[in-house]
C-alpha positions as CSV (number, residue, x, y, z in Angstrom):
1,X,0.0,0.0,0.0
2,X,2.9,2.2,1.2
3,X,4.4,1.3,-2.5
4,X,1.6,2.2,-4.4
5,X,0.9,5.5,-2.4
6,X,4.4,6.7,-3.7
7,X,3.9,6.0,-6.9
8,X,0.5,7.8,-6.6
9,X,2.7,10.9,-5.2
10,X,5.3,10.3,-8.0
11,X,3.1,10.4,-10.7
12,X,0.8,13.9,-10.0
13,X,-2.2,15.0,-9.9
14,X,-3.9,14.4,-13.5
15,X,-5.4,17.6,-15.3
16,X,-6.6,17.8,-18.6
17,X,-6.1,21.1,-21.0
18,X,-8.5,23.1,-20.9
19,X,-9.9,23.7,-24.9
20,X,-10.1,27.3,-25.2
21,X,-7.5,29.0,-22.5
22,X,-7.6,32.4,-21.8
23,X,-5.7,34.8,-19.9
24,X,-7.5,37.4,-17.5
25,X,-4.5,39.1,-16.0
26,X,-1.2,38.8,-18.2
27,X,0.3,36.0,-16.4
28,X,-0.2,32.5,-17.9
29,X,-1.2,30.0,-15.1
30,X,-1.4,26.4,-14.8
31,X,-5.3,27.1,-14.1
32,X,-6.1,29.1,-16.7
33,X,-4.7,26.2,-18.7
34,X,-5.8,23.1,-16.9
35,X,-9.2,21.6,-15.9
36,X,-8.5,20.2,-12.6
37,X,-6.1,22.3,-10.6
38,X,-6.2,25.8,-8.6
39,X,-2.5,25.8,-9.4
40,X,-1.5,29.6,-9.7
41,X,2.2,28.5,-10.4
42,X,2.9,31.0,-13.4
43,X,3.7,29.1,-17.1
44,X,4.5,32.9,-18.9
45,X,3.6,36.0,-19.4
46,X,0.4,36.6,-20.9
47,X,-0.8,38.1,-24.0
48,X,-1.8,41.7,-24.1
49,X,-4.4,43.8,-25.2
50,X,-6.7,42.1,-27.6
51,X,-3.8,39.1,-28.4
52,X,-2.9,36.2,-27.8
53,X,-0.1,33.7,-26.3
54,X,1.7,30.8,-28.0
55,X,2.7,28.4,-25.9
56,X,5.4,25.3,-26.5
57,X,3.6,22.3,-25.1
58,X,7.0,20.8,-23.6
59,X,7.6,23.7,-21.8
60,X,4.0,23.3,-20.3
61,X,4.1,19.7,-19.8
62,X,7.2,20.5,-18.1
63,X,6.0,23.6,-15.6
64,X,3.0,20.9,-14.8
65,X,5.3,18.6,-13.4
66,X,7.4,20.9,-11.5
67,X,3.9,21.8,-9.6
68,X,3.0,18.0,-8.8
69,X,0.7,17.6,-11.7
70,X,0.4,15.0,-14.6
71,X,-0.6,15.9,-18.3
72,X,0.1,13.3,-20.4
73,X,-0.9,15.4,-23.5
74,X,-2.8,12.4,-25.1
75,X,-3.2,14.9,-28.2
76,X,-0.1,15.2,-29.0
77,X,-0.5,18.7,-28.6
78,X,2.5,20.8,-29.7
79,X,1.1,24.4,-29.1
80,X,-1.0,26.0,-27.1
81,X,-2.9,29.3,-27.6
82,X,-3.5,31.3,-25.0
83,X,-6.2,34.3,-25.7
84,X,-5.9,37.3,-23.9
85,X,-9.9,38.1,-22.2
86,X,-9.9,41.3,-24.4
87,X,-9.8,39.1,-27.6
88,X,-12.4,37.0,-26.3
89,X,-14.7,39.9,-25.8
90,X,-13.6,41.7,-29.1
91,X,-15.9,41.0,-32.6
92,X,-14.8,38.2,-34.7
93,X,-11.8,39.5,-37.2
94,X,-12.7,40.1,-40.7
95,X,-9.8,39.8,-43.3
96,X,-10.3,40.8,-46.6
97,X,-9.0,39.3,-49.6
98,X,-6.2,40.8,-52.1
99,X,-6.0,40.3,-55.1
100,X,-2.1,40.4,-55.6
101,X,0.2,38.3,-53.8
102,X,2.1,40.0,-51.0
103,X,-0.1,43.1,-50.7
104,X,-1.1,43.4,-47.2
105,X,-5.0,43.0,-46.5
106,X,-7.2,45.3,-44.7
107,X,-9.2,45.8,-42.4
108,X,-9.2,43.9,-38.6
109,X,-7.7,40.6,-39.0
110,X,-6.0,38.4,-36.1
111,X,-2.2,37.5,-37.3
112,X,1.2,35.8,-36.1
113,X,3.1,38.7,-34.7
114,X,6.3,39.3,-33.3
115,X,6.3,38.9,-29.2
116,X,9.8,41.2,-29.3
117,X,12.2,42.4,-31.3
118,X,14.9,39.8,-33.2
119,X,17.7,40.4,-35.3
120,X,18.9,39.3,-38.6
121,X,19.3,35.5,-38.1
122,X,17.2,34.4,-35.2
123,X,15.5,31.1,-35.0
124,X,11.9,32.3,-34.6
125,X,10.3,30.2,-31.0
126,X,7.0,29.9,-29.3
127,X,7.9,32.5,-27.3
128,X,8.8,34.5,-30.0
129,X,5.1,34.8,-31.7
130,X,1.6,36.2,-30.1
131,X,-1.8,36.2,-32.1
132,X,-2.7,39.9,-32.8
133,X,-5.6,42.2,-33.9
134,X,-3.7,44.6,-36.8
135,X,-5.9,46.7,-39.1
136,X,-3.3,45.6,-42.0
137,X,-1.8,42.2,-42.3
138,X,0.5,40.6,-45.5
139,X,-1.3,38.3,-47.6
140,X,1.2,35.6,-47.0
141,X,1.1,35.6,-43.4
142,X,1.4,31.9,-41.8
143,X,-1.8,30.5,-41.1
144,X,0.0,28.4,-38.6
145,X,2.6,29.2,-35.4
146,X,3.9,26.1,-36.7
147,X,5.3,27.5,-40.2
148,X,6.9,30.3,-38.1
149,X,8.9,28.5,-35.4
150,X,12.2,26.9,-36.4
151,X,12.6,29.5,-39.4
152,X,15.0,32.3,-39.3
153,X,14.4,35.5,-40.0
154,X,16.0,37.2,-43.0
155,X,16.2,40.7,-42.0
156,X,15.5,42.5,-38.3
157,X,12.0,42.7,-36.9
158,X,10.5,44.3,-34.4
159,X,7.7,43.6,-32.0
160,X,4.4,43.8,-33.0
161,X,5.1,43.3,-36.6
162,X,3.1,40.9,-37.8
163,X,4.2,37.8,-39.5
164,X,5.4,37.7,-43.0
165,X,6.6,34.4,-45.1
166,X,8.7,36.1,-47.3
167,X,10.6,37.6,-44.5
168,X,11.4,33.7,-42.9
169,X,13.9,31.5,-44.2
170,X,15.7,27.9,-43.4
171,X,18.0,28.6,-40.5
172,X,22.0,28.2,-42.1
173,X,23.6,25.4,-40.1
174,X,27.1,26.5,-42.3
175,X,28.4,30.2,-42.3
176,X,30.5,31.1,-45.1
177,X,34.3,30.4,-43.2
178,X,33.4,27.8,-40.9
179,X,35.5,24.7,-40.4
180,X,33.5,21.6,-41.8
181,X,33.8,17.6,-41.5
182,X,32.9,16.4,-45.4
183,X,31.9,12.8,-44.4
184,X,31.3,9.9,-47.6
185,X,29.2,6.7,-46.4
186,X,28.7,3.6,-48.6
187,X,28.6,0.4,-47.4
188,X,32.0,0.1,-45.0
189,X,33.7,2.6,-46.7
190,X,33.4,6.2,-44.2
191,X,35.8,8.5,-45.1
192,X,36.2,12.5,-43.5
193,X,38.0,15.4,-44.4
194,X,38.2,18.8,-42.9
195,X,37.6,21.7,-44.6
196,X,36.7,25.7,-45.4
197,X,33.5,26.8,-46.1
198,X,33.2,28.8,-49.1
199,X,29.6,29.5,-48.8
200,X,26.5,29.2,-45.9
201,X,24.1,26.8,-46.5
202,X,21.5,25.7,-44.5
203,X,20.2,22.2,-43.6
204,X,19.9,20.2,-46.7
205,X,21.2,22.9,-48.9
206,X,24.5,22.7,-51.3
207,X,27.9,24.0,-49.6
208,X,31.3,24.5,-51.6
209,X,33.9,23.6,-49.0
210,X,38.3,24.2,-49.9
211,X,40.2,21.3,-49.1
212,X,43.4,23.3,-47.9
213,X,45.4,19.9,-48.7
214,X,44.7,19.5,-52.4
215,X,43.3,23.0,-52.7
216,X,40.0,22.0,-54.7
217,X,36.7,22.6,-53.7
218,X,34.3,20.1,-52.9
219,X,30.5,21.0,-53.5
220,X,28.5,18.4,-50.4
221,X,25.2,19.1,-48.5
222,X,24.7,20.5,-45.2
223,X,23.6,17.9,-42.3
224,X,24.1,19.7,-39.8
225,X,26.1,22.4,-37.9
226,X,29.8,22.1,-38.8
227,X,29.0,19.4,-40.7
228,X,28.6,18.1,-44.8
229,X,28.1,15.4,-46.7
230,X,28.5,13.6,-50.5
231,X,27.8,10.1,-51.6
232,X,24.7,8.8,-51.2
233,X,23.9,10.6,-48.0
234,X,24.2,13.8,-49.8
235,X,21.2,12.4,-52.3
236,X,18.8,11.1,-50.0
237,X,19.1,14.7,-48.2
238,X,18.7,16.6,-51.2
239,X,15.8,14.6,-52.4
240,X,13.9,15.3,-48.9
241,X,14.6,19.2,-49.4
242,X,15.9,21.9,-46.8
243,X,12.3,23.0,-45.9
244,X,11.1,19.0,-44.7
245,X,14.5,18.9,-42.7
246,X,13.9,22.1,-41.0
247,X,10.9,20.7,-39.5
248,X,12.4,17.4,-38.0
């Protein structure tokens, strides 16, 4: 009995995610997120005004434990939404619909925006994003938190700005001048060199690296950071395509 009782104790106190979350007082709690629990251990800061909060569900999961509670996430759940009360009370966005690609559309719409600032670079997170109210939004805005996070952005933006696909980008694993491991696989044959990037590449994309030996120039894929490959590793990641390894 004493046994089980521990385990009990070990496991935590089951809650289940609530479906629609919303934040009254700009701290995220487990309660505003959980059925279940009074819990007012704070997950992160909530979103303002008429916006709302994206949440990584790891990070939750996580923050549940560390109060003595159980979510097993039976979902699968990756993000969570958090709506600020103000959006909850405001009229349903309209967006309009433009005609040319890229031209931002007006009137009310609820976006992805920026949560703060990030330079030239950054690898876009949960924590980075917040649904927004903006009167003007680009037509290619992600639909999705999840076609934002993991990309980089190709130029600074700052908070508040919402979302736009053509600013986002594969993250570059290789920076032109980095020291790189070329690695060949077949069969028993594995073979490395060191060499000089020539280029950046991101995952999955083609980098020219100088073999200061021989002085040629080698043209393998990116795997990873500091790392490249040819031979028939090189093909299979090529034929999956930078934008399908991004999102491993």
């Amino acid at each position: 009995m004493a046994v089980l009782s521990a385990s009990a104790v070990l496991a935590g106190a089951p809650v289940t995610l609530k479906h629609a979350p919303i934040d009254t007082d700009g701290t995220v709690t487990l309660a505003e997120l959980f059925e279940g629990t009074n819990s007012a251990a704070v997950v992160s800061s909530g979103p303002k005004g008429a916006g709302s909060v994206v949440l990584d569900a790891s990070r939750v999961q996580a923050a549940a434990r560390a109060a003595g509670l159980s979510w097993a996430n039976p979902a699968g759940v990756r993000r969570i939404v958090v709506r600020g009360s103000a959006a909850v009370a405001a009229p349903a966005p309209v967006a309009s619909v433009s005609a040319q690609p890229g031209v931002a559309q007006s009137g009310a719409t609820e976006v992805l925006t920026y949560a703060r600032s990030l330079n030239a670079g950054a690898v876009v997170t949960a924590d980075d994003l917040v649904w927004a109210v903006v009167a003007r939004a680009p037509q290619d805005a992600p639909a999705d938190a999840e076609d934002a996070i993991g990309q980089a952005v190709r130029k600074p933006v700052r908070a508040g700005t919402a979302v736009s696909a053509r600013d986002l980008a594969t993250p570059r694993v290789i920076a032109k001048n980095d020291t790189v491991s070329v690695q060949y696989r077949a069969g028993r044959i594995n073979l490395t060199l060191q060499g000089k990037a020539l280029t950046p590449a991101a995952l999955g994309e083609t980098v020219r690296i100088l073999n200061p030996g021989s002085k040629t120039v080698v043209e393998a894929v990116a795997a990873g950071p500091g790392l490249a490959v040819v031979g028939p590793q090189a093909e299979a990641l090529k034929l999956r395509g930078p934008a399908a390894l991004a999102s491993r």
